[in-house]
C-alpha positions as CSV (number, residue, x, y, z in Angstrom):
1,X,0.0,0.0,0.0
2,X,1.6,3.7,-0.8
3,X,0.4,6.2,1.2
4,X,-0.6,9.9,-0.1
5,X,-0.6,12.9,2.4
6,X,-3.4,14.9,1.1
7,X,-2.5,17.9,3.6
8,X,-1.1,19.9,0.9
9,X,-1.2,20.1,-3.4
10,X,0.2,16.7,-3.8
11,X,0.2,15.8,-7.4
12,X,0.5,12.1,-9.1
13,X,0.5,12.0,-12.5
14,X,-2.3,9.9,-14.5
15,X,0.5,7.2,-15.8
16,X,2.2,6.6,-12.7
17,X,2.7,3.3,-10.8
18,X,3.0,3.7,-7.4
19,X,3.8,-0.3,-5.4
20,X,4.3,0.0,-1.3
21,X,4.8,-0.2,0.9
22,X,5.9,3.9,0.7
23,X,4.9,7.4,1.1
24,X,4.5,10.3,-0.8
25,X,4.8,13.2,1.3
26,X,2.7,16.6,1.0
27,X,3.5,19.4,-1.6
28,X,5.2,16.7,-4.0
29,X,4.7,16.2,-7.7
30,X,5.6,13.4,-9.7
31,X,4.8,13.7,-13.2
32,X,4.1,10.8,-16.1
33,X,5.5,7.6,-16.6
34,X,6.9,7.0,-13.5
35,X,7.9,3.7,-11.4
36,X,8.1,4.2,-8.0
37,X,8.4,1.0,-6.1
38,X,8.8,0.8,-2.1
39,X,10.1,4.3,-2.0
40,X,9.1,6.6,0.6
41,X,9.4,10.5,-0.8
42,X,9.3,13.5,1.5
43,X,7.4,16.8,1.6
44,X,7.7,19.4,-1.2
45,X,9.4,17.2,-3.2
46,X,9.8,16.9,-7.2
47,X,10.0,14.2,-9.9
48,X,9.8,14.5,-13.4
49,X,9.0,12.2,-16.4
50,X,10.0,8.6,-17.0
51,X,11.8,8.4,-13.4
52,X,12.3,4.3,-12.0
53,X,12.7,4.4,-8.0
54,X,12.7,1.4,-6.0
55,X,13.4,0.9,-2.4
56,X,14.8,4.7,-1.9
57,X,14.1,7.6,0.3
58,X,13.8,10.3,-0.7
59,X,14.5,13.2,2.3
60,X,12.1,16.6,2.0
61,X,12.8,19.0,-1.0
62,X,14.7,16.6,-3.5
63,X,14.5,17.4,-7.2
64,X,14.7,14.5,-9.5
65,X,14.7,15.5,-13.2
66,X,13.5,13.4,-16.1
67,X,14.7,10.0,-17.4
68,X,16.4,9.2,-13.7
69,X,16.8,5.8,-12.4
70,X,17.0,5.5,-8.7
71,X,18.0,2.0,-6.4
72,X,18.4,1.1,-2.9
73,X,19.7,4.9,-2.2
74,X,19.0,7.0,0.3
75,X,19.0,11.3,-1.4
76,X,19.4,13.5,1.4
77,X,18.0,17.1,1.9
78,X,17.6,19.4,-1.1
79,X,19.3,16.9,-3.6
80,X,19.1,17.7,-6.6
81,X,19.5,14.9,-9.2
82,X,19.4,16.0,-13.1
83,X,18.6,14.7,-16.3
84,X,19.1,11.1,-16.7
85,X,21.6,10.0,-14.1
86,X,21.6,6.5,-12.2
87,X,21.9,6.2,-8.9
88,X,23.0,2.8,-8.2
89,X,22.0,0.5,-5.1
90,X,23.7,1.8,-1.8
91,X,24.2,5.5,-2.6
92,X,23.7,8.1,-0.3
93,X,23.9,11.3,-1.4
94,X,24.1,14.1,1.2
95,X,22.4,17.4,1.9
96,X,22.5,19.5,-1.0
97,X,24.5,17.5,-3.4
98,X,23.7,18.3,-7.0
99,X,24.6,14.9,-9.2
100,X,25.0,15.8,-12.9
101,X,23.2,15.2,-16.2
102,X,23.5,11.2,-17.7
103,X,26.1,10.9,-14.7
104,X,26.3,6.8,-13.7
105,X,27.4,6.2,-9.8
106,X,28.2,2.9,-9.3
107,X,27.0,0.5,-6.5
């Protein structure tokens, strides 16, 4: 089961498939085509188009851009991950951290 906080604008997109157990916090959009898979996402959080997460966490105020793949990681506060990157199982990125476009970090 994933749970939605409906406290503030939270928005899912229409194409997105969302497998618990997880949260998506309050004032977070996640936009089309995304797989997000025992993930639990903070508040005021943002991910864009055709993003794969599964079994992360996701601290408040991360940005996650479009065509991002996301494993087993942990993105701390105000992360900000661009255009298709992977973040490989066991990454933790700390508060902050920017990681580049189509940048691969290995496991």
């Amino acid at each position: 089961m994933m749970y939605i906080e409906q406290k503030g604008k939270t928005k899912v997109g229409r194409s997105v498939t969302l497998k618990g157990p997880g949260m998506v916090g309050t004032h977070t959009k996640i936009d089309d085509h995304c797989s997000i898979i025992e993930t639990v996402i903070g508040h005021h959080c943002s991910v864009g188009k055709n993003v794969s997460m599964k079994r992360c966490h996701l601290w408040d105020s991360v940005i996650v851009e479009d065509d991002v793949t996301i494993t087993d990681s942990i993105l701390c506060h105000g992360c900000v991950i661009k255009k298709g990157a992977v973040i490989n199982k066991g990454c933790i990125i700390g508060k902050n951290c920017t990681i580049g476009e189509n940048v691969i970090l290995p496991e």
